[in-house]
C-alpha positions as semicolon CSV with decimal commas, in nm:
position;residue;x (nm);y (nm);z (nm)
1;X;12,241;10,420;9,710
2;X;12,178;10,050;9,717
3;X;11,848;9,927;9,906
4;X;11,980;9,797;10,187
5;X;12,219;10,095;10,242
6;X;11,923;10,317;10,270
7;X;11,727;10,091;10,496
8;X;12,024;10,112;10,765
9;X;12,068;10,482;10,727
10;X;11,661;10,533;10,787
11;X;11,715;10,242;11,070
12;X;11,994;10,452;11,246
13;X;11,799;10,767;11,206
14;X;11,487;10,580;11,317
15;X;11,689;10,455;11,634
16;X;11,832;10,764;11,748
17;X;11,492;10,974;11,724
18;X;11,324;10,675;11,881
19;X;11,618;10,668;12,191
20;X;11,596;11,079;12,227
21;X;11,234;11,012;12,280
22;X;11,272;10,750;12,524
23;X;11,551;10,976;12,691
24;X;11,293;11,244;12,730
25;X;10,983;11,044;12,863
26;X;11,223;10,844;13,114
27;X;11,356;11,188;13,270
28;X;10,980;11,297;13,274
29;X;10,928;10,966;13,436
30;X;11,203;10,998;13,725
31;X;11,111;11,335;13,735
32;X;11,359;11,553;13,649
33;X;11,265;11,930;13,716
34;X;11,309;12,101;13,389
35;X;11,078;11,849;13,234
36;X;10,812;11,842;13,503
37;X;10,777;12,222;13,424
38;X;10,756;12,174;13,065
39;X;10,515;11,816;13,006
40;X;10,369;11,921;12,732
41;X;10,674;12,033;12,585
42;X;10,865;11,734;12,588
43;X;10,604;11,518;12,509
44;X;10,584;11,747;12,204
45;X;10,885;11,721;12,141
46;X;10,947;11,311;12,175
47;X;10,632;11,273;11,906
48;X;10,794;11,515;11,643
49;X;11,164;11,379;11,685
50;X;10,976;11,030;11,585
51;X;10,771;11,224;11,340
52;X;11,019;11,376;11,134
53;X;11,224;11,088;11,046
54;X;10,937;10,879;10,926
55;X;10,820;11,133;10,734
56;X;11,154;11,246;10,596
57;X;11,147;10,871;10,492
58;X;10,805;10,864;10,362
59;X;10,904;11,162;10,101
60;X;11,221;11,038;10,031
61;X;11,049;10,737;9,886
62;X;10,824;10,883;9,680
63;X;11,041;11,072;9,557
64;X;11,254;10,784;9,472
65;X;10,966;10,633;9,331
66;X;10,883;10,958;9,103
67;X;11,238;10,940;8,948
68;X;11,193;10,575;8,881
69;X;10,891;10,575;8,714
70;X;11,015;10,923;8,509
71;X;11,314;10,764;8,404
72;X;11,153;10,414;8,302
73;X;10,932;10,611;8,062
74;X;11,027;10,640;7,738
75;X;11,014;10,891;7,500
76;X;10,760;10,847;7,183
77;X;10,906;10,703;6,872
78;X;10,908;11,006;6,606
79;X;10,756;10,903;6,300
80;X;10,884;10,993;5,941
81;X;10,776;11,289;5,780
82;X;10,658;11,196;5,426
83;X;10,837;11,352;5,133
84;X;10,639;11,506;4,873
85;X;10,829;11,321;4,568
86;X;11,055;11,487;4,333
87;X;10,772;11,736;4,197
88;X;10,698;11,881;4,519
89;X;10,337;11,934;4,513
């Protein structure tokens, strides 16, 4: 997945959390029954619909950024074992 394809997918997640939240807190606002009896609820709710997608993002990056810097490691060069000549000792 390409940089820029990943920044739209977290954008479109990002926008659809952040318009569910907005949903909630204008209904609250106009006040709609079911979420006048549950405030807390829904403002609960609106913070951990934000919540979750930037942290989903946050630990998708890092571990993007572990399997970057595994892979640009590289392995030790193995060194030659020394022969012990034809006598053996």
């Amino acid at each position: 997945m390409t940089v820029t394809a990943w920044l739209k997918a977290r954008a479109v997640e990002l926008g659809a959390s952040l318009c569910t939240a907005g949903i909630l807190m204008a209904g609250l606002a106009i006040g709609v029954p079911f979420l006048r009896e549950r405030i807390p609820e829904t403002f609960l709710y609106s913070f951990c619909c934000v919540s979750a997608v930037l942290l989903r993002a946050m630990l998708d990056l890092s571990v993007r950024a572990t399997v970057l810097a595994a892979h640009s490691v590289r392995p030790p060069a193995r060194m030659p074992v020394p022969s012990l000549g034809p006598s053996g000792a």
